[in-house]
N, C-alpha and C positions, 0 to 999 in steps of 0.2 A: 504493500500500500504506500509506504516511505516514495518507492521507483515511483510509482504513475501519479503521485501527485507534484513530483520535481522539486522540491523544499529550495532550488536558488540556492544552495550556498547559504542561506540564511544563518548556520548557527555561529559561520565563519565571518561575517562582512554585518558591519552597523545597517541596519534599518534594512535589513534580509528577512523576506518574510516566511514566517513558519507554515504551510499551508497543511501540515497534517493536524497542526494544532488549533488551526484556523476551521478546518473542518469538524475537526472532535466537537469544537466548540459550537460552531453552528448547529449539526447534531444533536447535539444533548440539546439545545434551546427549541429546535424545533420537534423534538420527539416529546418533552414538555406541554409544547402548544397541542399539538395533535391528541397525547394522551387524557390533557384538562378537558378538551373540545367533546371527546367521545364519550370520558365519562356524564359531563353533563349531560348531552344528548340522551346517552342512555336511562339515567336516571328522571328526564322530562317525560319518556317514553312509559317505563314502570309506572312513575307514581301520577302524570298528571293526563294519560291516553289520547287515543290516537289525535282527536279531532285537536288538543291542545299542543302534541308535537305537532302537526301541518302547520298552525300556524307560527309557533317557532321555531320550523326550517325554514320559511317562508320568510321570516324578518332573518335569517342570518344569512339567506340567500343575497336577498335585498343588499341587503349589508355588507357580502361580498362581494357584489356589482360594484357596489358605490366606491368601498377603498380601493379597489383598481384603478377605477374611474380616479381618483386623488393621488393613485402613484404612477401612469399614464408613463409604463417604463422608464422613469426617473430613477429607481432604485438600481437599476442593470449600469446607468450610464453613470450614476454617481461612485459605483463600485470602481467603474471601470479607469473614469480620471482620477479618484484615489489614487491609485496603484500605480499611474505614473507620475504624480507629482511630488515635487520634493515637500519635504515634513513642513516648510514655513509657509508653503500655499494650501495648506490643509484649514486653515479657521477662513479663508476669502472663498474656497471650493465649498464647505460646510455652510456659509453663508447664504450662497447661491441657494445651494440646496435647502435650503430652510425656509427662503424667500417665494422658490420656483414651488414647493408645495404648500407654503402658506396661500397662492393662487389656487392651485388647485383643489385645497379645500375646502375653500370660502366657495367658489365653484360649485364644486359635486354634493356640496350641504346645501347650498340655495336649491341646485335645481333635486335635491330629494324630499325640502319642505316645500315644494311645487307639486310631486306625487302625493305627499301622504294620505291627501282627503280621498284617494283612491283603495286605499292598503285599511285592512281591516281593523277594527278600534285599540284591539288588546294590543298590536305591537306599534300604534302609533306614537304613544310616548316613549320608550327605548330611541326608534329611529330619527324621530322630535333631536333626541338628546344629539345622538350621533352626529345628527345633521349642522347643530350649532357648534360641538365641538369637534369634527370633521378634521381638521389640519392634526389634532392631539391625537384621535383615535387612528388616524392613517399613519402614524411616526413611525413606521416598521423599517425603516433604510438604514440602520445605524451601523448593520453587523460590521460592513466592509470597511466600516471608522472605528470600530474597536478592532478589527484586525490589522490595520495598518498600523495602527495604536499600542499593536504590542498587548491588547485583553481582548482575545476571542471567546473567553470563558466569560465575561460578562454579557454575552449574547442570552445565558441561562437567565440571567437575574431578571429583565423583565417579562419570560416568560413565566416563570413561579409565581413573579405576583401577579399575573396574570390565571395561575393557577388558580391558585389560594382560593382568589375574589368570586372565580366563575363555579370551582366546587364549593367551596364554602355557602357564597352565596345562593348557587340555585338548592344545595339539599337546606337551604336554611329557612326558602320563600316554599319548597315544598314541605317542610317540616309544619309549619307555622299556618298552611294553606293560607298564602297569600294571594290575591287577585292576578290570575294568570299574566300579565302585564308584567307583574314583577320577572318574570323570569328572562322576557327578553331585555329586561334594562339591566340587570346582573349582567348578561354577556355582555350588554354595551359597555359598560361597565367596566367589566374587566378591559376590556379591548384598550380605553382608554385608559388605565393603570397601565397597561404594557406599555403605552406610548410615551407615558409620564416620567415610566421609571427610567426608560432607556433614555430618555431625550438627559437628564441629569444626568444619566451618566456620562452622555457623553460633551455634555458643557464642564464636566471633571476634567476632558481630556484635550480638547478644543475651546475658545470661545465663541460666544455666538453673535456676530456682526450682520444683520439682516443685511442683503445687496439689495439694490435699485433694480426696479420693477422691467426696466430693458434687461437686467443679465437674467432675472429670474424668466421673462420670458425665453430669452435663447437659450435657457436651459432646457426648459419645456419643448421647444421647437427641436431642438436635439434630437429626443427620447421620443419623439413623434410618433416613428416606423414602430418601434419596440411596443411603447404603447398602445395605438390600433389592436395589433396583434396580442395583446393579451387582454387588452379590451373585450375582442372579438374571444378568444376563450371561455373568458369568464365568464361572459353572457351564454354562449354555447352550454358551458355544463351547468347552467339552471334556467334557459329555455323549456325545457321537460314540465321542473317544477311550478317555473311562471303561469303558463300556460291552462295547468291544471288547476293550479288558482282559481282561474277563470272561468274555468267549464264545468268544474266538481265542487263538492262539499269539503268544510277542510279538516271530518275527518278520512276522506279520501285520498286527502293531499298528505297524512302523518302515515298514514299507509305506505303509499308512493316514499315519502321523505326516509322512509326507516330501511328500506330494500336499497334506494339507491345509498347511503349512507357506505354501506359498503365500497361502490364504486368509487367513492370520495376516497378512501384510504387506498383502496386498489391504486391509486391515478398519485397519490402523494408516495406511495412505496417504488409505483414505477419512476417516477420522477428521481427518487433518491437512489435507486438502482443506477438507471441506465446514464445519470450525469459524469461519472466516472470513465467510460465509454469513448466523452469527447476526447482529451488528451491521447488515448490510445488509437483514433481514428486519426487526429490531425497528425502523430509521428508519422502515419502512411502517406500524408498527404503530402506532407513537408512547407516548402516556402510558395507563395503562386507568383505566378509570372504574368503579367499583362490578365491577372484574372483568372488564369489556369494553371494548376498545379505541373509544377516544371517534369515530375518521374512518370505524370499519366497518375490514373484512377485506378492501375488492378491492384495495387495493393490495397487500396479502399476498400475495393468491390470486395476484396477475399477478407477482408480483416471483418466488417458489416454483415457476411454470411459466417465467420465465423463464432457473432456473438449472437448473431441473430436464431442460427438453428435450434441452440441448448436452452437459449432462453426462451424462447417461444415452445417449444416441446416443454419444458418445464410449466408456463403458465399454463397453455391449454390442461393438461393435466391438473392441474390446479385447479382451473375453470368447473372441470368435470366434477374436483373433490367436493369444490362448495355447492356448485348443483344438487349434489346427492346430498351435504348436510346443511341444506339451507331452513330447511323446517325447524333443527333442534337448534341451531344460530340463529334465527329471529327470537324464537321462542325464548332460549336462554339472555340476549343479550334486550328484550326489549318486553317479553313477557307473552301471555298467553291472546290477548287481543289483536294481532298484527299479521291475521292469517295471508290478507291480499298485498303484504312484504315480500312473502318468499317467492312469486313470481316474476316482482321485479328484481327481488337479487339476483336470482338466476340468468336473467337479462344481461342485467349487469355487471355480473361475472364477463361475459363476453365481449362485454365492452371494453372490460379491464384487459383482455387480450390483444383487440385494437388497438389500444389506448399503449399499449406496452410497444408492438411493432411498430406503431407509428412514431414511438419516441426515440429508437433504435434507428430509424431509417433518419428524424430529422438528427439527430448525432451527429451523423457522416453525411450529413447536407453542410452542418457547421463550418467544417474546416474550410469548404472548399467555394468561403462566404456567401452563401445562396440561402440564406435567413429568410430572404424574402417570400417562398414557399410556405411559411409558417401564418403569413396573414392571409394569401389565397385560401390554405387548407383551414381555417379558422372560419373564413368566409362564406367556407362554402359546407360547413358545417352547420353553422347558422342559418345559410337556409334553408337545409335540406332540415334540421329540424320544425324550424319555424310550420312548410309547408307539410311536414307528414305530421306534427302537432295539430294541426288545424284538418286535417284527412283523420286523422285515428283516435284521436280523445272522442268525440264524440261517439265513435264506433265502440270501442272499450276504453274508459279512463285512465285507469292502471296499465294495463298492458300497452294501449296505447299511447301513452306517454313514452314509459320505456322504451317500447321498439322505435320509437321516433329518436329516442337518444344516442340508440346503436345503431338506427340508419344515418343518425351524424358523425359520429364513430367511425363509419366505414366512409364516408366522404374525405374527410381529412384524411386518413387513411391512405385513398386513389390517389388523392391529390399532390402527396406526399410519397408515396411509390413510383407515380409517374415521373416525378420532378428528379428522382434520385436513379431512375431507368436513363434518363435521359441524360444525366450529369458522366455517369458513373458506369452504367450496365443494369442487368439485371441483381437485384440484391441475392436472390433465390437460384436453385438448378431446380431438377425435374427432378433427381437422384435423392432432394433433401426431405419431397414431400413425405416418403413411409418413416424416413427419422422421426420428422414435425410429428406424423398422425399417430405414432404409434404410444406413448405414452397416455395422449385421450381416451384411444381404443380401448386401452388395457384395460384404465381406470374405469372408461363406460361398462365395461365388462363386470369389473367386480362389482360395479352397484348394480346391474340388472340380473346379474345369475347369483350373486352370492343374497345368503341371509337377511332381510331388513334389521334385525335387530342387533347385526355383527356389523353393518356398514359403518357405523361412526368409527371403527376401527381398522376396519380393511379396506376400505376404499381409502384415506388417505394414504397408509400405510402402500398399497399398492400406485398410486400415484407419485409419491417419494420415489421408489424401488425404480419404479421407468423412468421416472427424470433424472434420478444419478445414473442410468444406466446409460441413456442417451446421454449426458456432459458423460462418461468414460467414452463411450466411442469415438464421440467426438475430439475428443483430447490427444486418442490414439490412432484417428486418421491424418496424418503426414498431409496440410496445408500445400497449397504450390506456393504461398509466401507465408511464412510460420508469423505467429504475433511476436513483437518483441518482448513483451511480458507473459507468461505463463496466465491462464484462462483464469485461477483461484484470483492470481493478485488484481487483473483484472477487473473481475466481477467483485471485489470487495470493496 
């Protein structure tokens, strides 16, 4: 892991930066966030049912739109000039930055107290709040200023309190039965603790000098491309639930919100998977020349089927396991009311397998700076939801929703296949298909012929066995350009 993230000489040379420690640190803060996020969800789901989780997935959906909408790719591009400027341009860079999203938030909270009279009663005080303190609650940009900073490890601190406040307080508003309302202003809540703590932090380690409303805009204008494109994401993975809003009941919508929930973590695990991936794809690429990598693309193409095979065999397999125990994981994780979940997890599951190759393939788009693929495939995502939400909700609500998500799913997807056929080659042979299928097969096997009451243990169990079986084969078929790092260190 040391190799593939390249530490620079850092332990050797003043203001070299540590990136394994860089990372450790982001990690733990973000597995924090994630695990506060799920427990709360969980326990809205047990104690306050379905109809009152729809509508608080529904305000942190909201919610998640809007803080995009306020970090409009500023967080990527603020990272990215850190890292090349020297330590005395860091409090005039931090300024900008401070400046370019105090716009953006006054922004994205006017025009979401412009919706609210739209948005159902119980979560309009939460996103009320949200929306006037917007620049606070968006303050998530800090990591890459504690890591140039020399404290990576202070990336944890504001998500603990962001912990604390979101468990704490929602088993506190369910303890107490407080007026459903309370629980989506706890997360707002917390949200803005995370932003409070970090922003102190890091005026410990920078001062804060607002800039003039010209640099704050050309910051913005900057981070433009970037932002569209995750813009357009955002909206994409809660299209489904938007939409549903609209056409259903909302406990129809906590139904829906509890199965896809799953895919939410699916989409954050591949994420944190396959980023490791880019470094090992751009050593194939190398340096470009007039736009085009100088060695050619087979090294790409071979290194992109190499991660690609074991991992996709691995998920699908996967796919299959949670299929077969999606009944007793809604059941367990959200209780006995949530029977029209387990269809959309099942959905969802599948999505998480798109959602995986499409992240693989944009990787090795990376290097060979063709980013731009990423706001078509977004794009075109969004409509194909948008249009089969508006065909299939009405026909079935639940399922319909879903499949309209894994019909967007598979859009970016093409979109993103094609763009990397074109660049590069095919990512795939014909040779790789019985590797991919055969670990699904296995797995669909042991849930259909073996025992119902042995599945929670043999269908996983049989899922594991084929996917390390396919990563052994894989490892022991001789490459025509081997990876420069080993598959483990790789994949780690």
């Amino acid at each position: 892991m040391i190799r593939l993230v390249n530490r620079l000489s850092g332990r050797g040379r003043a203001g070299g930066l540590r990136y394994g420690a860089n990372l450790l640190g982001q990690a733990a803060g973000r597995g924090v966030y994630l695990a506060a996020g799920l427990a709360a969800f969980v326990m809205v789901g047990h104690m306050a049912g379905p109809a009152a989780l729809g509508r608080y997935g529904l305000a942190l959906a909201i919610l998640a739109v809007a803080l995009i909408a306020a970090d409009f790719g500023t967080t990527l591009t603020f990272g990215a000039r850190l890292g090349a400027i020297e330590p005395e341009m860091r409090a005039a860079e931090f300024g900008r930055m401070l400046s370019a999203r105090l716009v953006l938030g006054l922004g994205t909270g006017a025009a979401l107290l412009c919706i609210l009279p739209m948005l159902p009663d119980a979560i309009q005080p939460a996103l009320a709040l949200a929306a006037l303190l917007m620049p606070l609650a968006a303050a998530r940009f800090l990591d890459a200023l504690f890591q140039v900073c020399g404290r990576p490890g202070w990336s944890v601190w504001p998500a603990l309190a962001n912990a604390v406040i979101l468990i704490g307080g929602t088993a506190l508003a369910l303890r107490l039965q407080l007026p459903e309302a309370a629980l989506s202003l706890v997360a707002v809540g917390a949200g803005i603790a995370y932003g409070a703590v970090g922003l102190a932090l890091a005026l410990r380690l920078v001062p804060a000098r607002l800039a003039p409303l010209p640099q704050a805009l050309a910051t913005i204008r900057a981070a433009a491309g970037v932002g569209v494109a995750n813009a357009l994401g955002s909206l994409n993975g809660r299209i489904s639930l938007m939409m549903l809003a609209a056409f259903a009941g909302a406990a129809e919508l906590g139904q829906f919100t509890a199965g896809f929930r799953f895919f939410e973590l699916g989409a954050a695990v591949a994420i944190t998977l396959c980023a490791p991936l880019v470094p090992v794809f751009g050593r194939a690429v190398g340096p470009l020349v007039d736009g085009r990598p100088r060695t050619g693309t087979a090294a790409l193409r071979t290194r992109v089927r190499t991660a690609l095979v074991p991992i996709l065999a691995a998920s699908c397999a996967g796919a299959v396991a949670a299929c077969a125990l999606a009944e007793p994981l809604v059941r367990l994780a959200f209780g006995p009311d949530f029977p029209g979940a387990v269809p959309v997890l099942r959905i969802a599951t599948g999505m998480s397998v798109l959602l995986i190759a499409a992240t693989i393939l944009f990787a090795g788009l990376v290097p060979l700076g063709r980013t731009g693929f990423a706001v078509r495939g977004s794009a075109a995502a969004c409509a194909t939801n948008l249009i089969a939400c508006t065909l299939l909700i009405p026909w079935n609500s639940l399922l319909g929703a879903a499949l309209a998500a894994l019909l967007a799913e598979a859009a970016m997807l093409l979109v993103l296949a094609h763009a990397f056929w074109r660049q590069a080659g095919p990512p795939l042979a014909l040779a790789d298909i019985p590797i991919l299928a055969a670990p699904g097969l296995l797995t669909a096997l042991a849930w259909a012929a073996g025992p119902a009451a042995l599945a929670p243990g043999t269908v996983p169990a049989v899922a594991a066995v084929s996917a390390a079986l396919v990563g052994w084969l894989c490892l022991r078929r001789p490459p025509t350009d081997p990876l420069p790092l080993p598959l483990p260190e790789a994949s780690s």
